[in-house]
N, C-alpha and C positions, 0 to 999 in steps of 0.2 A: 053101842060101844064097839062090838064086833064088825058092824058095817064099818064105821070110823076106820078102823083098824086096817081093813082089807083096802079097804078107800087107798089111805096112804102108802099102804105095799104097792098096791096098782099102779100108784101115782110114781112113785120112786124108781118101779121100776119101768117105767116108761119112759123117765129123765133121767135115766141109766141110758137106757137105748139109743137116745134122742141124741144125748152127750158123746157117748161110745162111735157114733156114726160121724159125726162132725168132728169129734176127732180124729179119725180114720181118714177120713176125708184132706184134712189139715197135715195130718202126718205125710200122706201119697204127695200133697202138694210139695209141704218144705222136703220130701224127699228126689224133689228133682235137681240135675246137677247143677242148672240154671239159677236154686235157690242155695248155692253152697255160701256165697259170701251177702245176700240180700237181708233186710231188715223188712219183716211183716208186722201189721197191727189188725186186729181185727175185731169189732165189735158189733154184735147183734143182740139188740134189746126188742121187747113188747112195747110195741106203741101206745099201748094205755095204758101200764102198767110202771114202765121203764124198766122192771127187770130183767137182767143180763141174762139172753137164753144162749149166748154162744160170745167168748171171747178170748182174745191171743196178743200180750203186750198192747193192751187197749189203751193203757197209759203211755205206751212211747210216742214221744215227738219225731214226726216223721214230715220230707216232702209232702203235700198233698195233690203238687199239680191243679188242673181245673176244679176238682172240688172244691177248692176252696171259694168258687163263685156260689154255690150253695150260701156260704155267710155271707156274701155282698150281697147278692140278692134278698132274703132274708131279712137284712137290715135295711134295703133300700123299700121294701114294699111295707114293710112293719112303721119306715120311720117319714116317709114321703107318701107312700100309699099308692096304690095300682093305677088313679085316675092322673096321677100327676104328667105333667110336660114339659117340653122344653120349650123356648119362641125365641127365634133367629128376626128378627129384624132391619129392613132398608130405609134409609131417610138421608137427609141433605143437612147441611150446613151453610150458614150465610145468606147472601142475596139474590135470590132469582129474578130476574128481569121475566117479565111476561112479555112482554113487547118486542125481548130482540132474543131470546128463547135462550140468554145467556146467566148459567149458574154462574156465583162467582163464590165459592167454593166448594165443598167435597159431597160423593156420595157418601154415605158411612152404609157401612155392612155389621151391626154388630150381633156375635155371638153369642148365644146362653148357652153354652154346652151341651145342645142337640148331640148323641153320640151315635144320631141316624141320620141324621139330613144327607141325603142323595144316595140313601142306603138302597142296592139291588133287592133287599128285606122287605123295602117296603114303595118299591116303584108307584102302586096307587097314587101311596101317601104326596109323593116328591113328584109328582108327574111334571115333566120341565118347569122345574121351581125358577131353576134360572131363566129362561123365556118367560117365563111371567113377571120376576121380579125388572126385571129389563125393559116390557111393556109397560109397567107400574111408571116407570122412571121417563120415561120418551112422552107418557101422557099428558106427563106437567108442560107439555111444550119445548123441554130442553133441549137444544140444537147443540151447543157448545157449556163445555165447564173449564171456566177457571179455576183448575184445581185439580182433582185428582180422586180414583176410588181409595177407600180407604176401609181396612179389614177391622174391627176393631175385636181384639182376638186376647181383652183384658180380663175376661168373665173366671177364666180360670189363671195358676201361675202360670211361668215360662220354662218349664222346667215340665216338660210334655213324656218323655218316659221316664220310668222310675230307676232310682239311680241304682239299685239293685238287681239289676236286671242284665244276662249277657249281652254283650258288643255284640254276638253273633246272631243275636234275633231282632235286635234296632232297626234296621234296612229292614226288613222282611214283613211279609200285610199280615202278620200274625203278631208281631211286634210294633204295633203303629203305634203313635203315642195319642193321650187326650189334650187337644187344644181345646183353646175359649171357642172356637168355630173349625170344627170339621168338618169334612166333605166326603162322599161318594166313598164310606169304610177307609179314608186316608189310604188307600191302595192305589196304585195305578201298574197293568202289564207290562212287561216286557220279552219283546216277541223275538225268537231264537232261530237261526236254523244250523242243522246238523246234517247236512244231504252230502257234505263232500267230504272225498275216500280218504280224508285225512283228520287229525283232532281237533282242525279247526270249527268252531262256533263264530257264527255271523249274528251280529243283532239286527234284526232288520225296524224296527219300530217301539217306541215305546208308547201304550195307547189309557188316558189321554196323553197327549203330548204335553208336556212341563217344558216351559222357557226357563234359559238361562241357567239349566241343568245339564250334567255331563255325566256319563258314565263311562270308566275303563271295563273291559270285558279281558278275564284274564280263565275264564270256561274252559274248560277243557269235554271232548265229547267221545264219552264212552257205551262200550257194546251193555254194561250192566249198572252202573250209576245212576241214582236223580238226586244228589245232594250238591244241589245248586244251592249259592246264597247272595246276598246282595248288603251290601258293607254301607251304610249310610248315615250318618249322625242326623239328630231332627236341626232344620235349620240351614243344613250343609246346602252347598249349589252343585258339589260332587259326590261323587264313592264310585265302588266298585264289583267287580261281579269272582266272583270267585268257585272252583271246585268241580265238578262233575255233572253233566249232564247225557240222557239217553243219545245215541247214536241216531242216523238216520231220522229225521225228526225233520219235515217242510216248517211247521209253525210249534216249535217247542214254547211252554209260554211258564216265565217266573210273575208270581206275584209281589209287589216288593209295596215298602210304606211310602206314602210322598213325605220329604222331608221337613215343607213349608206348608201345611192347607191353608193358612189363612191368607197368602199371598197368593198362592195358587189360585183361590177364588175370586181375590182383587183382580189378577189378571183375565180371569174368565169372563169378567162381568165385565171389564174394561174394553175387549174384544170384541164384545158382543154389543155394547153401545155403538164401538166406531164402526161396527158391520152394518147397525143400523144407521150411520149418519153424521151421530155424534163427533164433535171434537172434542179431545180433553187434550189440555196443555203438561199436566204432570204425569209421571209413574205413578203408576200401581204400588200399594203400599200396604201397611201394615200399624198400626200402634206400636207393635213390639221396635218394629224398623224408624218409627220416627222418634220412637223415646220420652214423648210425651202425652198423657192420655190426654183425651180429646176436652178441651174447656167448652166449647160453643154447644151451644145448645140445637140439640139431633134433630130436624123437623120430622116424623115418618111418612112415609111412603105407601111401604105395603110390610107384611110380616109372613112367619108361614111356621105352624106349631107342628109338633111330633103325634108320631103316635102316644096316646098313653102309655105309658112308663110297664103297665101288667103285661101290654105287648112286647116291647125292646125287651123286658127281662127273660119273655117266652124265646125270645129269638137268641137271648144271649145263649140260656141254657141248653136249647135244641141242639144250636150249633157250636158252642163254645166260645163266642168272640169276645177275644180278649180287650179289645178296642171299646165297647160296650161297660164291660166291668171297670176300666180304668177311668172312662166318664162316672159311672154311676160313684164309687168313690171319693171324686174330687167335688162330686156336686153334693153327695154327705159333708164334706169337709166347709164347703161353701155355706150350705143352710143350716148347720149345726154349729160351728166353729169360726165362719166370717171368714174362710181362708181356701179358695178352692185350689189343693193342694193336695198329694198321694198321703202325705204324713196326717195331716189335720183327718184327713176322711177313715185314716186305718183309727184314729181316736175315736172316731165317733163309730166303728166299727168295737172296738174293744169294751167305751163304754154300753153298747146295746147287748152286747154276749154279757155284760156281768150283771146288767140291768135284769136280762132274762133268769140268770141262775146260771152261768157257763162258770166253770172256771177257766181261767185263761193266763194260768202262771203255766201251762204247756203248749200253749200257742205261740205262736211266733208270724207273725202277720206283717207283710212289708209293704202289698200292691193290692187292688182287689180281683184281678183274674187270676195269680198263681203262676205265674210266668217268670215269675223270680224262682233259682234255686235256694234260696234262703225262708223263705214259707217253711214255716215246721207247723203241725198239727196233730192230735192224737184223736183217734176212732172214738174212743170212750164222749166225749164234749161233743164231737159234729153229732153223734147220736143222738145226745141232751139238747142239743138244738133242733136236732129232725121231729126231735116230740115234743120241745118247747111248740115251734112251729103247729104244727097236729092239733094240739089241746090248747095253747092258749095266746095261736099268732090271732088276729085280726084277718087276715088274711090268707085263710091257708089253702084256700079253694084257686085262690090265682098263682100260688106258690106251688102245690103239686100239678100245677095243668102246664107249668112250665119246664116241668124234667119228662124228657123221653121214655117213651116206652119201648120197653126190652123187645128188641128183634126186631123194629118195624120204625123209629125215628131218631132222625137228628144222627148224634155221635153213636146211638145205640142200636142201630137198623145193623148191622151186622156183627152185634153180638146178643150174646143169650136167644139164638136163634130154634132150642130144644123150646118142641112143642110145652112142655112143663112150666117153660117162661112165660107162657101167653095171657097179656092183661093181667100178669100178676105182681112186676116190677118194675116200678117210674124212680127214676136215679138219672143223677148226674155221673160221669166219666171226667177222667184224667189221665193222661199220659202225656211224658216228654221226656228226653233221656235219660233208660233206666227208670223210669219211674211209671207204674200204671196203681191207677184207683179207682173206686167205685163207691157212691153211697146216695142211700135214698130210702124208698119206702116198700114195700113186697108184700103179699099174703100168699101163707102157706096155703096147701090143699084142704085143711078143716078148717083154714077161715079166719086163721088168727094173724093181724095185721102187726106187721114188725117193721123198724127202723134197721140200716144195714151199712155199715162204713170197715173199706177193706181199703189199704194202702200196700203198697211193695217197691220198696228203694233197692236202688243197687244190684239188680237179678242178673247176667248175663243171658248171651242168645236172643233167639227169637222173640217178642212179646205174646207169640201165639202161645205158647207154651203156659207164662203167666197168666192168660186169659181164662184157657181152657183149667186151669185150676181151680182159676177165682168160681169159676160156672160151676166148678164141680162142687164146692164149699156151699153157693146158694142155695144149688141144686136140693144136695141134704137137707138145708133149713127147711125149704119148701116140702120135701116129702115126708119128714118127718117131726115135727109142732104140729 
């Protein structure tokens, strides 16, 4: 009884200490001037256990920013599973003459919501997918087609970015939208120069080059600026460039979305037949463009499959591509719901957190990368999901292999860079304005494996500031559990 006894003095006052520290720590943060008007949440539980070792308005709905691909992914590996893929497909319609090497109608291109195909991620993978699908096509003998390529770009809606989402990031390769057929990260450069003694900016290329596309450039070129943007609706044949860029610059380069990929790659493939020979009699086209889906029956051709799904979700979370999360979403929506949609997939998103044990009457879920300022989320529930995950995903071995490790990958190679971080913390990151978070999995220095979700809306100044808090906060948990 007396062991007992001293046992739980020991014990108490150790989770006095533990506690004491971590609040000390929490206090130095919310005491910076950058956190005078900011909203924190903060939760840190035992991964086996689930008890709360450390928390601060864990219940509040907050931003989450990228974290919130944590639950897309999650839900896409638990509910499709790691080996799954995508297949993009080529083939014909109508009549082929053998004899006088004359199609008499279309190639079809069609989509399954690859949300890599011609991805720099996975060059192996795509190794001139186009030159192959092109030689695929020239083999059958075709010299000329009466007809026309055609995208068929129906697999997902038409309704390619979420309608929640700012005007200000639509243009931009960080805002690309999900089509039924994307191409090459829906990105294409746009190549800048800044070399004369005035604020003029010159666009000199845009690479690849998009037909029938225009941009006004309204740049202005500054000594201390880089808040370039590129103004562009999905669909549009124009927009525009706007805001600030660095001075002195020979090859300044914005990244921006292509507005059309499925046309875009009607056209490429279009290009690349008549380079080889071919004649076609129509435009480059599209389903969406001609308005009605396709009745004839598709002959195939050739095809060309993704990587496994455990990879694309590795690469989403490495690097946070939001392009990735907004396919994987609409492809939930599509094999769970029949409706490959941002809305149908946040359903089947909601139903898998309540399935798990989430509650989720403080979630507010709109897209699946978090690119929406309307995403609300609270620390307390991603936690409940980190350990859902841990103990009773299916998956959990492909799920932690896909969040960074602190100090050394992806978004996290230059933070938590104190030797105390090393091989002890795989988490995903978020940030976009005013807004930084962090959550994932850690082990203290005695060994004991914790889940961790830190959010901060609203801070002023630098983010360095909020950074260096949030490390300080970990820091604790880590030296002392």
């Amino acid at each position: 009884m007396k062991f007992l006894k001293t046992f739980f003095v020991t014990l108490l006052a150790f989770l006095t200490i533990t506690s004491n520290s971590q609040q000390k720590s929490l206090e130095t943060f919310l005491s910076d001037t950058a956190m005078t008007h900011a909203s924190v949440s903060i939760c840190i539980k035992d991964a086996e256990t689930g008890y709360t070792v450390f928390e601060y308005n864990s219940g509040k709905s907050l931003n989450p920013a990228s974290i919130l691909k944590l639950v897309t992914s999650a839900a896409a590996l638990e509910l499709l599973g790691p080996q799954y893929t995508f297949k993009t497909t080529v083939g014909y319609t109508g009549y082929l003459n053998i004899k006088t090497g004359c199609l008499t109608g279309n190639i079809v291109i069609t989509g399954g919501g690859d949300p890599a195909l011609g991805s720099d991620y996975f060059k192996e993978q795509y190794n001139d997918f186009t030159g192959m699908w092109t030689n695929e096509i020239m083999k059958l003998g075709i010299k000329k087609i009466d007809g026309k390529i055609i995208t068929d770009d129906s697999y997902f809606d038409f309704q390619p970015v979420p309608a929640k989402w700012l005007w200000e990031d639509t243009g931009n390769y960080y805002g690309a939208g999900a089509y039924g057929l994307s191409v090459f990260d829906n990105t294409y450069e746009i190549h800048l120069n800044t070399l004369a003694d005035s604020s003029l900016v010159t666009m000199t290329k845009l690479a690849p080059c998009i037909s029938n596309f225009s941009l006004s450039n309204f740049l202005i070129a500054d000594s201390t600026s880089n808040e370039g943007y590129v103004f562009a609706a999905p669909y549009s044949t124009s927009g525009w460039l706007n805001g600030k860029i660095p001075r002195n610059r020979e090859d300044f380069i914005l990244k921006a979305s292509i507005t059309d990929p499925p046309l875009f790659m009607a056209e490429l493939i279009n290009d690349k037949l008549i380079a080889g020979g071919v004649t076609i009699s129509g435009a480059p086209s599209t389903v969406r463009l001609e308005k009605v889906k396709l009745l004839e029956t598709v002959i195939p051709v050739t095809e060309i499959i993704s990587p496994p799904l455990s990879e694309i979700i590795k690469v989403l979370n490495h690097e946070s591509i939001n392009l990735y999360a907004e396919h994987i979403i609409k492809e939930l929506g599509k094999k769970y719901k029949n409706e490959g949609s941002t809305a149908a997939g946040v359903e089947v998103l909601t139903d898998f957190l309540q399935n798990a044990g989430i509650k989720t009457d403080g979630m507010y879920i709109v897209d699946g990368s978090g690119l929406s300022p309307l995403n609300a989320i609270n620390t307390a529930e991603l936690d409940n999901l980190l350990i859902y995950m841990r103990n009773r995903g299916k998956y959990f071995n492909e799920y932690f292999n896909s969040l960074p490790g602190a100090g050394r990958e992806g978004t996290l190679k230059n933070i938590f860079k104190d030797p105390v971080f090393n091989s002890r913390i795989n988490a995903k990151s978020g940030s976009m304005t005013r807004v930084r978070s962090y959550a994932g999995y850690l082990t203290s220095l005695s060994g004991k494996r914790m889940v961790f979700s830190i959010i901060v809306n609203n801070f002023s100044g630098p983010s360095k500031n909020i950074i260096r808090g949030i490390e300080g906060i970990i820091k604790d948990v880590i030296l002392n559990n």
